[in-house]
PDB file of N, CA, C, O and CB in Angstrom:
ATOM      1  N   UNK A   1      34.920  -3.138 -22.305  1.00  0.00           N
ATOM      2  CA  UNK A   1      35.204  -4.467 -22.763  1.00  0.00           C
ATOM      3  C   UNK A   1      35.997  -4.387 -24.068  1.00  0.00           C
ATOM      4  O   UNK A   1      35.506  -3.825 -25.047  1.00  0.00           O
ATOM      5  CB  UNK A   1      33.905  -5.268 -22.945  1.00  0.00           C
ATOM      6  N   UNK A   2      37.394  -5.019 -24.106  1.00  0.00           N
ATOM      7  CA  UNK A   2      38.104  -4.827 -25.007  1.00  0.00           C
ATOM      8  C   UNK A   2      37.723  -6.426 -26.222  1.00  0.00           C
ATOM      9  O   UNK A   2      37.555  -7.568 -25.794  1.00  0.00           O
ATOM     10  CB  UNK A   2      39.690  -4.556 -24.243  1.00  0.00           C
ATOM     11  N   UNK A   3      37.676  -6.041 -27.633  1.00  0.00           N
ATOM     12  CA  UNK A   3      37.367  -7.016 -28.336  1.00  0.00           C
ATOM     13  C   UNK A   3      38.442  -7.197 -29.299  1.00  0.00           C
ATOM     14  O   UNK A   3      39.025  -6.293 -29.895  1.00  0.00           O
ATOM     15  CB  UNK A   3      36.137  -6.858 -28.857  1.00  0.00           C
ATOM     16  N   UNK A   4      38.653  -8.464 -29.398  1.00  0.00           N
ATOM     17  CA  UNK A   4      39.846  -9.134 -30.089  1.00  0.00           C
ATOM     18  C   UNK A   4      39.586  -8.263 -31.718  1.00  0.00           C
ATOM     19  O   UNK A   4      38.590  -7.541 -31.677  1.00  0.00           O
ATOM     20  CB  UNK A   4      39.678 -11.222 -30.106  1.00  0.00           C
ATOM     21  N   UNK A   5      40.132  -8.253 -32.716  1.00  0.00           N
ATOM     22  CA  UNK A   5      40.494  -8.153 -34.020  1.00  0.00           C
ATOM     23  C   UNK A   5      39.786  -9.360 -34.839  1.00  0.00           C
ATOM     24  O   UNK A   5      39.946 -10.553 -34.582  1.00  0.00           O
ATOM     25  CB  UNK A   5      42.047  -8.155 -34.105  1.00  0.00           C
ATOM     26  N   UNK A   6      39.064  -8.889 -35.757  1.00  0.00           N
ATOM     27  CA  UNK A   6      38.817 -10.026 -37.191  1.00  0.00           C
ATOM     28  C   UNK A   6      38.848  -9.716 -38.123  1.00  0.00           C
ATOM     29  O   UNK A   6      38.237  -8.789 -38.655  1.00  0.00           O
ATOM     30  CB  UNK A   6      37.783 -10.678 -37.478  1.00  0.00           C
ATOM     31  N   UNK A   7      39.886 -10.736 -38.712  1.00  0.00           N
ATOM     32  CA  UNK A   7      40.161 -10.627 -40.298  1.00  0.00           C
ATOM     33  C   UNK A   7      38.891 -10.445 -40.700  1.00  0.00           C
ATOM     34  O   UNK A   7      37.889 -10.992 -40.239  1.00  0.00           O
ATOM     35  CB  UNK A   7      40.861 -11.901 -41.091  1.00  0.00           C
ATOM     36  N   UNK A   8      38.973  -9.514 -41.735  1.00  0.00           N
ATOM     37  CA  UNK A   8      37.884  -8.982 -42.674  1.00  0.00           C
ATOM     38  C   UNK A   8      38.705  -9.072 -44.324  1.00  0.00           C
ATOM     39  O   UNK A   8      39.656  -8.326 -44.559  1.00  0.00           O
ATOM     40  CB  UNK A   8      37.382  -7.134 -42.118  1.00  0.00           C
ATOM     41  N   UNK A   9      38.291  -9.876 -45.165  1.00  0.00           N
ATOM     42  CA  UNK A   9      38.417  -9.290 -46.359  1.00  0.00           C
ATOM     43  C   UNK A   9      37.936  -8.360 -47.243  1.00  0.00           C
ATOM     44  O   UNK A   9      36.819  -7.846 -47.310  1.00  0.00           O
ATOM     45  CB  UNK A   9      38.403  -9.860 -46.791  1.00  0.00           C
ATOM     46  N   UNK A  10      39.045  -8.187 -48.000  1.00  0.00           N
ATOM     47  CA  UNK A  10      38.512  -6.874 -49.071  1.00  0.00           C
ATOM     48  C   UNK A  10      39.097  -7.473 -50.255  1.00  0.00           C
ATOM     49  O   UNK A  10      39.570  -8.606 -50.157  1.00  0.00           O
ATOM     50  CB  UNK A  10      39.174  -5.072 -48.777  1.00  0.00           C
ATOM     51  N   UNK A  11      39.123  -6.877 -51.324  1.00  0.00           N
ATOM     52  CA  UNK A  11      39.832  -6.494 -52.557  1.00  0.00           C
ATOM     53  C   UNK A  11      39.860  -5.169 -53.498  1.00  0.00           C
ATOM     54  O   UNK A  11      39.128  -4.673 -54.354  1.00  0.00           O
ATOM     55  CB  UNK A  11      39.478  -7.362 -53.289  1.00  0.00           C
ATOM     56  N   UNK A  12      41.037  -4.881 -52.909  1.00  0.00           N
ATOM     57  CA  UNK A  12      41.643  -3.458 -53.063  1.00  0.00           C
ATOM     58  C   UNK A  12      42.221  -3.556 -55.225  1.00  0.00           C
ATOM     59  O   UNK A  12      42.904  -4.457 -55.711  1.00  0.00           O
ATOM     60  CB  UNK A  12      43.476  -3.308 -51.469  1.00  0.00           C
ATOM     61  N   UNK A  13      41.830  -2.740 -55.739  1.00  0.00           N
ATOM     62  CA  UNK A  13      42.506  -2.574 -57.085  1.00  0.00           C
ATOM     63  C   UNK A  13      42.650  -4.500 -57.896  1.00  0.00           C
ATOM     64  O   UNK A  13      43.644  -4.933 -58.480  1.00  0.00           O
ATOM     65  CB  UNK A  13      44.403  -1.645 -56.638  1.00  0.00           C
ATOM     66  N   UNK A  14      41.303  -5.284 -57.637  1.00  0.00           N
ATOM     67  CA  UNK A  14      41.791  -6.149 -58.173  1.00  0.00           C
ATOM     68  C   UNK A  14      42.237  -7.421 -57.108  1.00  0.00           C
ATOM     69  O   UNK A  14      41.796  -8.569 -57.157  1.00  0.00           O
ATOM     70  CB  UNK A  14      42.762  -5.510 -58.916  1.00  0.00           C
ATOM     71  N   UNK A  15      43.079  -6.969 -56.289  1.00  0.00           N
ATOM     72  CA  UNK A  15      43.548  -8.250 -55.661  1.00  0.00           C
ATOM     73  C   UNK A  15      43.356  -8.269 -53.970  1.00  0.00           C
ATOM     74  O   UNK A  15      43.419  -7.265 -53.259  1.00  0.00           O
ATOM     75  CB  UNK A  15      45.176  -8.436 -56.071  1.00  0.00           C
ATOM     76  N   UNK A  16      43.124  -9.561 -53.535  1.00  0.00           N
ATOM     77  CA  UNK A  16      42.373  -9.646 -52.177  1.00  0.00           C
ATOM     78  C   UNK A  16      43.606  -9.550 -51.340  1.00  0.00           C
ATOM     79  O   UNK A  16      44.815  -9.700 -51.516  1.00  0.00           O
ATOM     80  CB  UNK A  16      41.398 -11.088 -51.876  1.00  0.00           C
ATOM     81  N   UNK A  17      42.850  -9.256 -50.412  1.00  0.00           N
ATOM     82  CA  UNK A  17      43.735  -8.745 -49.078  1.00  0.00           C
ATOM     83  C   UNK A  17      42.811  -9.036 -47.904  1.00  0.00           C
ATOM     84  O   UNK A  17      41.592  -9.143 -48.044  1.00  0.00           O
ATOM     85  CB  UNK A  17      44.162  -6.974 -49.081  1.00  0.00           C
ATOM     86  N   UNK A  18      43.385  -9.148 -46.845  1.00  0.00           N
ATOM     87  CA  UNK A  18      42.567  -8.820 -45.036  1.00  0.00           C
ATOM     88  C   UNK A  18      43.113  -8.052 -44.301  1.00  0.00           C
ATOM     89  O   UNK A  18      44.319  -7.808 -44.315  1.00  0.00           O
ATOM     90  CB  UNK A  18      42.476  -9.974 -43.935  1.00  0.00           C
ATOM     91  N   UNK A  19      42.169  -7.501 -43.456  1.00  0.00           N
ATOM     92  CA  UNK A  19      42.917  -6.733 -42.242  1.00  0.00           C
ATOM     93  C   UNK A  19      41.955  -6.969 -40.979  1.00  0.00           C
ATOM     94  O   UNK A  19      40.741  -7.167 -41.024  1.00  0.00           O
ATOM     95  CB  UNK A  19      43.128  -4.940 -42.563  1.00  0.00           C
ATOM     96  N   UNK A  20      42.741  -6.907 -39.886  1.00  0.00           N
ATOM     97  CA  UNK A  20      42.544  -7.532 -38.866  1.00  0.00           C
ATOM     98  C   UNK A  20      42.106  -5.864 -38.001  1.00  0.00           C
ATOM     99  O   UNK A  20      42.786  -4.870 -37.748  1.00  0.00           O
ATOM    100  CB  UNK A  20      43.977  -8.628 -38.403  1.00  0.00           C
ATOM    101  N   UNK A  21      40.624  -6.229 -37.750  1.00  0.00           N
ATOM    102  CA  UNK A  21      39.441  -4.825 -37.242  1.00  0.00           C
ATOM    103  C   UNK A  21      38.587  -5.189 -36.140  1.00  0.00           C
ATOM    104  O   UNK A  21      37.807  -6.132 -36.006  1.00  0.00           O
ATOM    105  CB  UNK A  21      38.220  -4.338 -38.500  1.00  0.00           C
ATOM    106  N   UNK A  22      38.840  -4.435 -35.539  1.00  0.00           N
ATOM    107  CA  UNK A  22      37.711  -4.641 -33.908  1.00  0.00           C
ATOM    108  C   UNK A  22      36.864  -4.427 -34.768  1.00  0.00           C
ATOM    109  O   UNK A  22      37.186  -4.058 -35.898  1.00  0.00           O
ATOM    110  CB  UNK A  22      37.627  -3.503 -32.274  1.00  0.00           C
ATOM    111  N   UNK A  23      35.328  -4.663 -34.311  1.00  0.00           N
ATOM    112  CA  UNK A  23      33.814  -4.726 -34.612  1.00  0.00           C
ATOM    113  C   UNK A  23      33.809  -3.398 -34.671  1.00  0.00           C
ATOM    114  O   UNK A  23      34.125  -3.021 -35.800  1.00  0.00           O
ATOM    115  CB  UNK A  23      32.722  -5.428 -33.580  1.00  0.00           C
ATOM    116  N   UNK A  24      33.588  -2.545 -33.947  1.00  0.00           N
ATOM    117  CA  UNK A  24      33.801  -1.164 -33.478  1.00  0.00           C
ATOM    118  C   UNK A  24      34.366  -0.482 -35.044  1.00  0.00           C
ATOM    119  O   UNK A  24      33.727   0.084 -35.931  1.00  0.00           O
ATOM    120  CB  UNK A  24      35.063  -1.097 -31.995  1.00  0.00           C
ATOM    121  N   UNK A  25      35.232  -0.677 -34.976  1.00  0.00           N
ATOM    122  CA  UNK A  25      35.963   0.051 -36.360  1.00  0.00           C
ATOM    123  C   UNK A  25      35.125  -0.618 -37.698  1.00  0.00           C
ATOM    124  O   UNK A  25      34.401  -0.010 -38.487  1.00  0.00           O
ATOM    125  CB  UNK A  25      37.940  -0.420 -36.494  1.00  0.00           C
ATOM    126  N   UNK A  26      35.350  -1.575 -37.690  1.00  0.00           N
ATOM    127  CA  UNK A  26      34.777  -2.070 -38.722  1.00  0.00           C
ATOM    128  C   UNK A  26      33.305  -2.034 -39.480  1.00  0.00           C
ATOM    129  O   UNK A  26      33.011  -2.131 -40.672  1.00  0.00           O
ATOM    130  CB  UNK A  26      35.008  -3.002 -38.462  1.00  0.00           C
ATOM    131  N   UNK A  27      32.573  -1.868 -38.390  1.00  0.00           N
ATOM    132  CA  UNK A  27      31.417  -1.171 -38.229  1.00  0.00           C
ATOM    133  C   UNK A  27      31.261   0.396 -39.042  1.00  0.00           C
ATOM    134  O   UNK A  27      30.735   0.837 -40.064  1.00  0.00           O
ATOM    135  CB  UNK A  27      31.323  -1.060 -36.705  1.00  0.00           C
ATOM    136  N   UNK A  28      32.075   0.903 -37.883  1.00  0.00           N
ATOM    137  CA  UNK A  28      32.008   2.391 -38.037  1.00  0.00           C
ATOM    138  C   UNK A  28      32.163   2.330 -39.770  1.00  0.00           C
ATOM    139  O   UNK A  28      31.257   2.654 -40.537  1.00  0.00           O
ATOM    140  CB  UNK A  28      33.395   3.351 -37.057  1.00  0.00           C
ATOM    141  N   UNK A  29      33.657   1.789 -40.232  1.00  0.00           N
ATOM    142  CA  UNK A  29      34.364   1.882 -41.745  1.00  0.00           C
ATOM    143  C   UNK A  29      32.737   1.759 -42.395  1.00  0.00           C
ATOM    144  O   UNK A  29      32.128   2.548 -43.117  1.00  0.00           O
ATOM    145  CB  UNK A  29      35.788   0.298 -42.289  1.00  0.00           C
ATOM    146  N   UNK A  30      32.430   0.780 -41.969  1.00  0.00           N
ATOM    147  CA  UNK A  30      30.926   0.278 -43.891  1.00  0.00           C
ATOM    148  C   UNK A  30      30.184   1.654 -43.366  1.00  0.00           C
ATOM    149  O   UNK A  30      30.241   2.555 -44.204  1.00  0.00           O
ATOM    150  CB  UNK A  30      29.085  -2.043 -43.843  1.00  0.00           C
ATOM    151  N   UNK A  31      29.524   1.982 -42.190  1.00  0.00           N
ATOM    152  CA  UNK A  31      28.115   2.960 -41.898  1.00  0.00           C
ATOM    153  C   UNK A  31      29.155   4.495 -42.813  1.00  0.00           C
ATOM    154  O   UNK A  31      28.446   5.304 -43.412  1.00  0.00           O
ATOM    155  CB  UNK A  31      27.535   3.260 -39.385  1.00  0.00           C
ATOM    156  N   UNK A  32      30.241   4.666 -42.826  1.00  0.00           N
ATOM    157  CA  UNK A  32      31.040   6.484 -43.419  1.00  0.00           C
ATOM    158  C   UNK A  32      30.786   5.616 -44.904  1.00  0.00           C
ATOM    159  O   UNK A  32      29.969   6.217 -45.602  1.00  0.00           O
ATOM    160  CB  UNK A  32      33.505   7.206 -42.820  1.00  0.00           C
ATOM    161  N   UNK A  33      31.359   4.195 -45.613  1.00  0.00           N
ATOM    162  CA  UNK A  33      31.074   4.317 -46.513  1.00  0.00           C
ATOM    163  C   UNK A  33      29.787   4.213 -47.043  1.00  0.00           C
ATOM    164  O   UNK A  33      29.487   4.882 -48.032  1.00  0.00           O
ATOM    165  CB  UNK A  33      31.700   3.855 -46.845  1.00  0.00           C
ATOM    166  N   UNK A  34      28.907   3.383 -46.459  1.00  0.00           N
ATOM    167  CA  UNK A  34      27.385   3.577 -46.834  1.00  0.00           C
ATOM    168  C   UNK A  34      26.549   4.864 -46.880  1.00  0.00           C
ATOM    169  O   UNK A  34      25.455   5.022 -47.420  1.00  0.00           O
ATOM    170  CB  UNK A  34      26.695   2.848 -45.975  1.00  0.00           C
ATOM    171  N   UNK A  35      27.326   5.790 -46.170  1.00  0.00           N
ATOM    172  CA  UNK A  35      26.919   7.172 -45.767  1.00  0.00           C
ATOM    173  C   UNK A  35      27.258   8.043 -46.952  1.00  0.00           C
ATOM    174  O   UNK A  35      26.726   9.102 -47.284  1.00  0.00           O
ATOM    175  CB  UNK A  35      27.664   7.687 -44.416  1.00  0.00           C
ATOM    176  N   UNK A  36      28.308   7.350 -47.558  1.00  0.00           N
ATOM    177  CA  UNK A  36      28.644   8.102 -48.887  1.00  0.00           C
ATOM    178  C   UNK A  36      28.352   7.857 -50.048  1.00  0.00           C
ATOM    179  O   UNK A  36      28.753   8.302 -51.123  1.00  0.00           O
ATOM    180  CB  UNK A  36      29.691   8.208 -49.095  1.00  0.00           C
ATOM    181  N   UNK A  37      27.787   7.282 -49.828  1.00  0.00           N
ATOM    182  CA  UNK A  37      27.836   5.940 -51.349  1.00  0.00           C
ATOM    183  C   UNK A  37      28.590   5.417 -51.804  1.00  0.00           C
ATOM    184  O   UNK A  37      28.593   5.508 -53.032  1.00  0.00           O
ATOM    185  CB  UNK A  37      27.564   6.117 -52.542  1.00  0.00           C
ATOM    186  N   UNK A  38      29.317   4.847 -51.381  1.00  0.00           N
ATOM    187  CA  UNK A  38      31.022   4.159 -51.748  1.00  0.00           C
ATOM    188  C   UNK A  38      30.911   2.844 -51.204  1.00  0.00           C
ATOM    189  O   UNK A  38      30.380   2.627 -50.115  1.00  0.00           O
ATOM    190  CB  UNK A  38      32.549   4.996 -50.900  1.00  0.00           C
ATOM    191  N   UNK A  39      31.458   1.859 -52.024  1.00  0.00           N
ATOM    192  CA  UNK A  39      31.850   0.491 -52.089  1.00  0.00           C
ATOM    193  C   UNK A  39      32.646   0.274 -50.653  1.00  0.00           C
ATOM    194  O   UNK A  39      33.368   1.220 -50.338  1.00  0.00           O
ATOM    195  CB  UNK A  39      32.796   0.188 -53.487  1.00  0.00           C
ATOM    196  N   UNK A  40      32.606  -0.910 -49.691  1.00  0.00           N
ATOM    197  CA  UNK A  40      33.675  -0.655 -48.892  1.00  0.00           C
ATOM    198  C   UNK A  40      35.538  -0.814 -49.210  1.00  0.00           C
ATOM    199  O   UNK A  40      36.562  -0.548 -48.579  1.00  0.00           O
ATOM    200  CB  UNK A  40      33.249  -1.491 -47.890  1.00  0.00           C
ATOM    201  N   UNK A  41      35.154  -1.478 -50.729  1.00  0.00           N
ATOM    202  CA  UNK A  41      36.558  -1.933 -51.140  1.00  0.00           C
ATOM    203  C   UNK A  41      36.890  -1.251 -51.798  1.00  0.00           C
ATOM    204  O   UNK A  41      38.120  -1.240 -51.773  1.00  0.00           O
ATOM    205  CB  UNK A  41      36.840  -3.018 -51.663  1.00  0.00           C
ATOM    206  N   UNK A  42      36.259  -0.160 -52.884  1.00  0.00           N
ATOM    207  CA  UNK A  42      36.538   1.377 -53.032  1.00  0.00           C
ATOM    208  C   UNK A  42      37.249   2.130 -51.836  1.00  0.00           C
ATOM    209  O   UNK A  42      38.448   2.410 -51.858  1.00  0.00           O
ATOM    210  CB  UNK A  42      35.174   2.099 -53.248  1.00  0.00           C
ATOM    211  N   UNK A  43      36.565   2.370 -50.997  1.00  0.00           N
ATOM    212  CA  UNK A  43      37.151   3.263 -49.663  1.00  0.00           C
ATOM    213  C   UNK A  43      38.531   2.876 -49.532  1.00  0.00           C
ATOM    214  O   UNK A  43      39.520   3.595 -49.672  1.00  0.00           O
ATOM    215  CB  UNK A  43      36.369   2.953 -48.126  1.00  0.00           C
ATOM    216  N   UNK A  44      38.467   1.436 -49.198  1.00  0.00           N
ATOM    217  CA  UNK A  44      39.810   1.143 -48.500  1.00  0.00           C
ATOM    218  C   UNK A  44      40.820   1.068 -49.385  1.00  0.00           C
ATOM    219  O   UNK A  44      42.020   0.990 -49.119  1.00  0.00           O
ATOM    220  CB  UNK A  44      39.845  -0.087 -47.739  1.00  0.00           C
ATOM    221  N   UNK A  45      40.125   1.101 -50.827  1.00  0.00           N
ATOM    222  CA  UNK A  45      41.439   1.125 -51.722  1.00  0.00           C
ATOM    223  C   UNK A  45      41.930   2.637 -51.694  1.00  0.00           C
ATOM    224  O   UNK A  45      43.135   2.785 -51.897  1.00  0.00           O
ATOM    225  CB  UNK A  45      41.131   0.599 -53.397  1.00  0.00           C
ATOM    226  N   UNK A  46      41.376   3.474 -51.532  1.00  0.00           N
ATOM    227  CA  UNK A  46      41.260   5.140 -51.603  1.00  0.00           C
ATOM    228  C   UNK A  46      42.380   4.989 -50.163  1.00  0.00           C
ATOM    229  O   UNK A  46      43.600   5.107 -50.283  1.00  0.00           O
ATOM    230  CB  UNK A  46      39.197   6.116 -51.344  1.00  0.00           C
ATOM    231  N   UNK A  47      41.932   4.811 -49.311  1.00  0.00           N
ATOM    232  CA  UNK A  47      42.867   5.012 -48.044  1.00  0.00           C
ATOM    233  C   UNK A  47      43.976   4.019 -48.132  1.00  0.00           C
ATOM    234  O   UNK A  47      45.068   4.492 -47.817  1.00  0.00           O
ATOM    235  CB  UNK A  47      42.075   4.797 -46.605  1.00  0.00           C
ATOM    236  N   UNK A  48      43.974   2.469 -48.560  1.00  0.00           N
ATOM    237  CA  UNK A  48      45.305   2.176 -48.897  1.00  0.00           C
ATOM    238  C   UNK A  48      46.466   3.149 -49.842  1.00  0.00           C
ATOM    239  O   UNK A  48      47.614   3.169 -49.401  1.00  0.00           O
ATOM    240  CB  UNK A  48      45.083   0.978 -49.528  1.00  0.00           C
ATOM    241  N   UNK A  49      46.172   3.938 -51.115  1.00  0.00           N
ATOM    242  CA  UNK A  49      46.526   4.506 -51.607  1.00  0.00           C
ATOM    243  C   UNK A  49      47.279   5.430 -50.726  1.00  0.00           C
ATOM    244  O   UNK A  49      48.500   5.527 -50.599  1.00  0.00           O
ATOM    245  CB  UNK A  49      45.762   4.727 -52.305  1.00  0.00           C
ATOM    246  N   UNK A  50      46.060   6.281 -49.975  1.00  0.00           N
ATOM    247  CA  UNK A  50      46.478   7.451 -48.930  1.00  0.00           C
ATOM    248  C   UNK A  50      47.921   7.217 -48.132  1.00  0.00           C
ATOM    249  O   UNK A  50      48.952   7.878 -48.010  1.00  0.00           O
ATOM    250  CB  UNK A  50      45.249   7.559 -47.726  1.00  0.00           C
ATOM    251  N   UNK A  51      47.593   6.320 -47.800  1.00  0.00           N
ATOM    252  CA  UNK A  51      48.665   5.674 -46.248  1.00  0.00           C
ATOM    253  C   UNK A  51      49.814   5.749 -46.351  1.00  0.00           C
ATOM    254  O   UNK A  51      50.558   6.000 -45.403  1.00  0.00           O
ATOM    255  CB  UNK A  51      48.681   4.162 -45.791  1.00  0.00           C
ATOM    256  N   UNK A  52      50.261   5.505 -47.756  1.00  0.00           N
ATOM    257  CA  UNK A  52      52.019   5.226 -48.358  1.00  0.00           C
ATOM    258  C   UNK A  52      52.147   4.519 -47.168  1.00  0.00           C
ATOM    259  O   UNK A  52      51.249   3.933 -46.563  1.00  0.00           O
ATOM    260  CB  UNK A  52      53.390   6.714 -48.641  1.00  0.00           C
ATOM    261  N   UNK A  53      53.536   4.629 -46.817  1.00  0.00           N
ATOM    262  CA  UNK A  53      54.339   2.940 -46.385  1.00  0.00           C
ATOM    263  C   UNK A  53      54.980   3.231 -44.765  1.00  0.00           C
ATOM    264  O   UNK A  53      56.043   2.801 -44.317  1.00  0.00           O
ATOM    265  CB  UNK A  53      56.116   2.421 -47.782  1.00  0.00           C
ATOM    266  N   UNK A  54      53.904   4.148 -44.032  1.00  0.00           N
ATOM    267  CA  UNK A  54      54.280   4.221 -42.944  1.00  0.00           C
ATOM    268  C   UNK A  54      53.754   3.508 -41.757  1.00  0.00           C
ATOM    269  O   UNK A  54      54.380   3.110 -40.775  1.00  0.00           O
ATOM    270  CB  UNK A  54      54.276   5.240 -42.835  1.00  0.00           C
ATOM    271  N   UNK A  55      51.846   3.374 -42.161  1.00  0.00           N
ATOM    272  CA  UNK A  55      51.785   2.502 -41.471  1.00  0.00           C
ATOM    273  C   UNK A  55      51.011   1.391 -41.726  1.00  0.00           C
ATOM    274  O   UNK A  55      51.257   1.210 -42.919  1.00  0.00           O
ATOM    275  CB  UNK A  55      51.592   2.927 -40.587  1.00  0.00           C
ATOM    276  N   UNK A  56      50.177   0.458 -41.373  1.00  0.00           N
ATOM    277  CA  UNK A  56      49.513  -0.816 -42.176  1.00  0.00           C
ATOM    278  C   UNK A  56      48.147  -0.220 -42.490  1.00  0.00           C
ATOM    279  O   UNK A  56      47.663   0.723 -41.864  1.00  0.00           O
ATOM    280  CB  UNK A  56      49.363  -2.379 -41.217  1.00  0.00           C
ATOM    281  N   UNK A  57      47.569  -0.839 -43.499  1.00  0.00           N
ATOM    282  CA  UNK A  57      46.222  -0.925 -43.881  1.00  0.00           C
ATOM    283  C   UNK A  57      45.507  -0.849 -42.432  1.00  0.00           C
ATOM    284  O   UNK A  57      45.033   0.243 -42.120  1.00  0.00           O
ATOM    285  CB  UNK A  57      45.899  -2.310 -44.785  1.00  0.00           C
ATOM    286  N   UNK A  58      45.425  -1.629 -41.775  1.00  0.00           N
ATOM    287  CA  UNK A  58      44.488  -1.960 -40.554  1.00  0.00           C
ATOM    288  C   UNK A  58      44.506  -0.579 -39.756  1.00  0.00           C
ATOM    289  O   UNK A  58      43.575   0.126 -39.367  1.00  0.00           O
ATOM    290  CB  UNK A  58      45.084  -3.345 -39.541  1.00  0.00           C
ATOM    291  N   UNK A  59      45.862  -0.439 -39.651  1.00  0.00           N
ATOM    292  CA  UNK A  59      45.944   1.532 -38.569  1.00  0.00           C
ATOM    293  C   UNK A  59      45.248   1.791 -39.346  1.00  0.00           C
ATOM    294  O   UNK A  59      44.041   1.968 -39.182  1.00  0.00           O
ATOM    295  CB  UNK A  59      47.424   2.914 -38.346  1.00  0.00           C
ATOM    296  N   UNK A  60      45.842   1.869 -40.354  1.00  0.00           N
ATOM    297  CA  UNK A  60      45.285   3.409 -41.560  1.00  0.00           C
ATOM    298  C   UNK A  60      43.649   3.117 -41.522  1.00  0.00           C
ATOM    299  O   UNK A  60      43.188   4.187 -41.125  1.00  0.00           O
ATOM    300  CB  UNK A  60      46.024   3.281 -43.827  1.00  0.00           C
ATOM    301  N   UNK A  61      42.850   2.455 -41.679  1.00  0.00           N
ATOM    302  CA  UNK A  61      41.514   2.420 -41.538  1.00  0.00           C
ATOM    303  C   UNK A  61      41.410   2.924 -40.160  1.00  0.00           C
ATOM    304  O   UNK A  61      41.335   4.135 -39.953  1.00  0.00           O
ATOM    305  CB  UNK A  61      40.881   1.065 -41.809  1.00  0.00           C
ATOM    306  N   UNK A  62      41.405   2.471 -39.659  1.00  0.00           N
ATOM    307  CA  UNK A  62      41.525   3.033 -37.744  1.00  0.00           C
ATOM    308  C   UNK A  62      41.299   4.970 -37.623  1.00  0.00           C
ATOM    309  O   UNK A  62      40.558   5.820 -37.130  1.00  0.00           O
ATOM    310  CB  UNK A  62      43.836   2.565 -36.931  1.00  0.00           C
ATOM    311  N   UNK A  63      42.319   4.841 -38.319  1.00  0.00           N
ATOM    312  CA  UNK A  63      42.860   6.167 -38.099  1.00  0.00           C
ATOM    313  C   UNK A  63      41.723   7.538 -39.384  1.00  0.00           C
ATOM    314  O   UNK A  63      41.373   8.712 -39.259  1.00  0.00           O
ATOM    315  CB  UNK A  63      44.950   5.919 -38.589  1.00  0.00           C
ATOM    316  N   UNK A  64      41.542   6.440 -40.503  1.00  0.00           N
ATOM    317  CA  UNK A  64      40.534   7.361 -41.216  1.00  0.00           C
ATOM    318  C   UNK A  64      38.960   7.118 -40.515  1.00  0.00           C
ATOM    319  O   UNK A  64      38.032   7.699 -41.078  1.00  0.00           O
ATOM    320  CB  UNK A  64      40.537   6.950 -42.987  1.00  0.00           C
ATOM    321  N   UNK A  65      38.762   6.583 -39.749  1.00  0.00           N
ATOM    322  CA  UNK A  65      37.506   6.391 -38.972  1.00  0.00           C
ATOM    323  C   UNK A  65      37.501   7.266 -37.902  1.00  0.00           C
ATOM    324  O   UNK A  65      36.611   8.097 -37.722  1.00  0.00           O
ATOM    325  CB  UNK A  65      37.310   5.028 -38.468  1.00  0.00           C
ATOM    326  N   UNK A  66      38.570   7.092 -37.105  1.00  0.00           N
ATOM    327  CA  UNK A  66      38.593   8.179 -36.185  1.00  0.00           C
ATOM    328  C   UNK A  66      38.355   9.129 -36.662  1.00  0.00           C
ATOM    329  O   UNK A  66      37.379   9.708 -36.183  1.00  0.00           O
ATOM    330  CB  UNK A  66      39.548   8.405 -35.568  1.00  0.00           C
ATOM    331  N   UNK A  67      39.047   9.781 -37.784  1.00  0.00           N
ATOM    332  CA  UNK A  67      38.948  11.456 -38.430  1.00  0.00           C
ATOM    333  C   UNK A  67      37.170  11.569 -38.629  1.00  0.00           C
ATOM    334  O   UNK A  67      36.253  12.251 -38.168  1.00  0.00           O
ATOM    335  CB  UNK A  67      40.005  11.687 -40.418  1.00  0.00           C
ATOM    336  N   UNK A  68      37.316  10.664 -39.422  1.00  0.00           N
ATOM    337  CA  UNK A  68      35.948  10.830 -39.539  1.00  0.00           C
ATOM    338  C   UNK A  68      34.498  11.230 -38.859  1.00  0.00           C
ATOM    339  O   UNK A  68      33.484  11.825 -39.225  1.00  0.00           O
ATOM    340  CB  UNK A  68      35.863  10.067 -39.794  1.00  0.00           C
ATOM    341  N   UNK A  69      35.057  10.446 -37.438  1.00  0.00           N
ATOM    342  CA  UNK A  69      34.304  10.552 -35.982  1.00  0.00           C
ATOM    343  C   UNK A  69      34.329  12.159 -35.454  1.00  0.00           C
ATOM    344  O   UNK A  69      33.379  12.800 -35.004  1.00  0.00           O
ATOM    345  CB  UNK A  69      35.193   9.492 -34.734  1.00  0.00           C
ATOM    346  N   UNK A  70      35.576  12.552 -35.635  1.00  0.00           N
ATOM    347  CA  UNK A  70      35.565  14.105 -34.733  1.00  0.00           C
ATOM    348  C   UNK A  70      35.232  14.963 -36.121  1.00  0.00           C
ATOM    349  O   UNK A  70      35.420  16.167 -35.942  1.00  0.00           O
ATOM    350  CB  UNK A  70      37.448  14.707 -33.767  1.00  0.00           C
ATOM    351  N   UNK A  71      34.917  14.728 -37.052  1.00  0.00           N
ATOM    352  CA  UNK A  71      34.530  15.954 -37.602  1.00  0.00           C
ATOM    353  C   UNK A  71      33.293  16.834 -37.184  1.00  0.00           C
ATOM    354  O   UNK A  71      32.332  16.314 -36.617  1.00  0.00           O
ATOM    355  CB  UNK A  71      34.398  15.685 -38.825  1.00  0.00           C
ATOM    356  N   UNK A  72      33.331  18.046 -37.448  1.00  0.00           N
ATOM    357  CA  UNK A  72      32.325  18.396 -37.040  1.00  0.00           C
ATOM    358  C   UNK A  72      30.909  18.463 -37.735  1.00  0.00           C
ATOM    359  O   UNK A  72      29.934  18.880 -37.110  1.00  0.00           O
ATOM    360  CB  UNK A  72      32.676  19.302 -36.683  1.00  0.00           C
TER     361      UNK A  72
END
C-alpha cells in the first residue's frame, strides 16, 4: 500500500521549512534521531547541510534513512 507524502515541519538553523515524507520515512527519521539523542531539527539541519544542491531536503532525508537502515 503506497502512502501519499505529508508536509512535516521543521526549523533548520533558525528558519522554518517543510518537507513532504511518507509516514514510513518520517517515522523511521525521529526513531535514528531519538536513537541518538538528537533533536529532529538538529538532524535535518546536519543532513540539509550534507546534501549541497543536488538534491531536495525531502530525498536527502529519504536517502539518509535508508543508509541508516542497511547498516550493519
Amino acid at each position: 500500500m503506497m502512502m501519499r507524502p505529508k508536509k512535516r515541519s521543521l526549523t533548520l538553523r533558525g528558519h522554518r521549512t517543510s518537507v513532504s515524507l511518507e509516514d514510513a520515512f518520517w517515522d523511521e527519521f525521529c526513531r535514528i534521531a531519538d536513537d541518538n539523542n538528537r533533536a529532529i531539527n538538529d538532524l535535518a539541519a546536519e543532513i540539509d547541510v550534507m546534501r549541497g544542491t543536488d538534491c531536495g531536503l525531502a530525498s536527502a532525508l529519504r536517502l539518509y534513512v535508508l543508509a541508516q537502515l542497511k547498516k550493519p
